[in-house]
N, C-alpha and C positions, 0 to 999 in steps of 0.2 A: 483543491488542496486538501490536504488529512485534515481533518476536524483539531487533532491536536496539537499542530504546529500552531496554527493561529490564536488559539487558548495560550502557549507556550509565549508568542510573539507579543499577547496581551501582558502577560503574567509579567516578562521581562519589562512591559513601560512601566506597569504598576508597580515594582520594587524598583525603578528609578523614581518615579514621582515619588516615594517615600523616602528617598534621601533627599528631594530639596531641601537647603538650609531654612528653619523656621522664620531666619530675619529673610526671606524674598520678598521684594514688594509685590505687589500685582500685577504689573506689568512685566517684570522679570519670570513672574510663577506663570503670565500669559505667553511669553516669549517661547520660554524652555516647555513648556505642553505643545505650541505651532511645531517648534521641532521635532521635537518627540513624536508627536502624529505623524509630520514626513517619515521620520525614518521608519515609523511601525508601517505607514503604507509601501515604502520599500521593501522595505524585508516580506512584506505578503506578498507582493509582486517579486522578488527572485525566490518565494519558496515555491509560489505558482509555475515560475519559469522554470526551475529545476524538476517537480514532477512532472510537467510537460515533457519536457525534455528525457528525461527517464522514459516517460510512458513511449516518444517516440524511437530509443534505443530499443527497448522492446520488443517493440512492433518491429523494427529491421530484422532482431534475430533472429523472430520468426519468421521474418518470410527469408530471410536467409536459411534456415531451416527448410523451410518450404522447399527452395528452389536447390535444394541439393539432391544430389544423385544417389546417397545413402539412406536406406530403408531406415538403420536404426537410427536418424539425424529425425527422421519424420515421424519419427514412434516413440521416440524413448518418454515424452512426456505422457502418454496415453498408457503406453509400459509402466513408467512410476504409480501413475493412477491407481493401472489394475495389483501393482504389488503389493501398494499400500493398505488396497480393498481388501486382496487376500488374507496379509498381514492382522490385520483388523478380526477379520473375520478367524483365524485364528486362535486369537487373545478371545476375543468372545468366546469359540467351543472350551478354550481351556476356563473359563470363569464357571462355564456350566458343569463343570466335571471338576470342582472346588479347587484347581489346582492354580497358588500363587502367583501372580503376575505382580513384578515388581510394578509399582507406581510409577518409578522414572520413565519405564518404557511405556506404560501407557500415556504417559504425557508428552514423550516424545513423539509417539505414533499420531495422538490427536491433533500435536501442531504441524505436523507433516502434512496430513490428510486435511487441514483446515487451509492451507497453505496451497496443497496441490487442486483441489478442490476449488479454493478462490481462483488461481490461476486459469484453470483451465479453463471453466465454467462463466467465471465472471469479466473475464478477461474476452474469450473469443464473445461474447454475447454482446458484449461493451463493441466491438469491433464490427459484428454484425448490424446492431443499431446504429452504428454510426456508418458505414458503407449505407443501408436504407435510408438514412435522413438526405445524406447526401447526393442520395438519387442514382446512384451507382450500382442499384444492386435486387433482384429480387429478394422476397420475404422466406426462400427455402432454406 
């Protein structure tokens, strides 16, 4: 699960436990916290089950991807990559030859390329570790 969903999941009991009414007795302040916990362990378990879930839609596109008969279906993300690199590499020569690069565009380029980069990289890696745990698969 993202680290900040469940920070987020926290943050929501702790701004409910700040509205209990200060006349609660103890057992009532004991009561509404047992709940509270359920539900906080709920919602971490379908935030859990939703990026599962995600990561296994994913995983189909690509191998739908994969298993298609179109060259650019199996490339275009390797394509993005290298447009992105060139792109990059661009803004750089023009920095060296003092010439303006808006800031939007370098910030759009960096989340692109932190983006495509995550994907590609950490994503088949993720894929490849887990085919070797599972014993399915050489280490090449």
């Amino acid at each position: 699960m993202l680290p900040f969903v469940g920070d987020l999941i926290s943050a929501g009991v702790d701004l409910i436990k700040g509205y209990f009414p200060p006349d609660m007795t103890p057992e009532q302040k004991a009561e509404a916290e047992a709940k509270l916990a359920l539900l906080q362990q709920q919602a971490v378990a379908q935030a859990m089950s939703f990026q599962a879930d995600m990561e296994n839609q994913l995983t189909e596109r690509l191998k739908a991807d994969m298993s298609s008969d179109s060259w650019l279906s199996k490339n275009v993300r390797p394509l993005v990559l290298i447009y992105l690199l060139a792109a990059w590499t661009i803004f750089a020569g023009f920095s060296l030859y003092q010439h303006d690069v808006s800031p939007a565009y370098v910030d759009m380029l960096k989340q692109m390329l932190m983006a495509a980069f995550g994907f590609y990289f950490v994503s088949r890696g993720a894929e490849k570790i887990t085919t070797i745990l599972k014993g399915g698969g050489s280490r090449k």
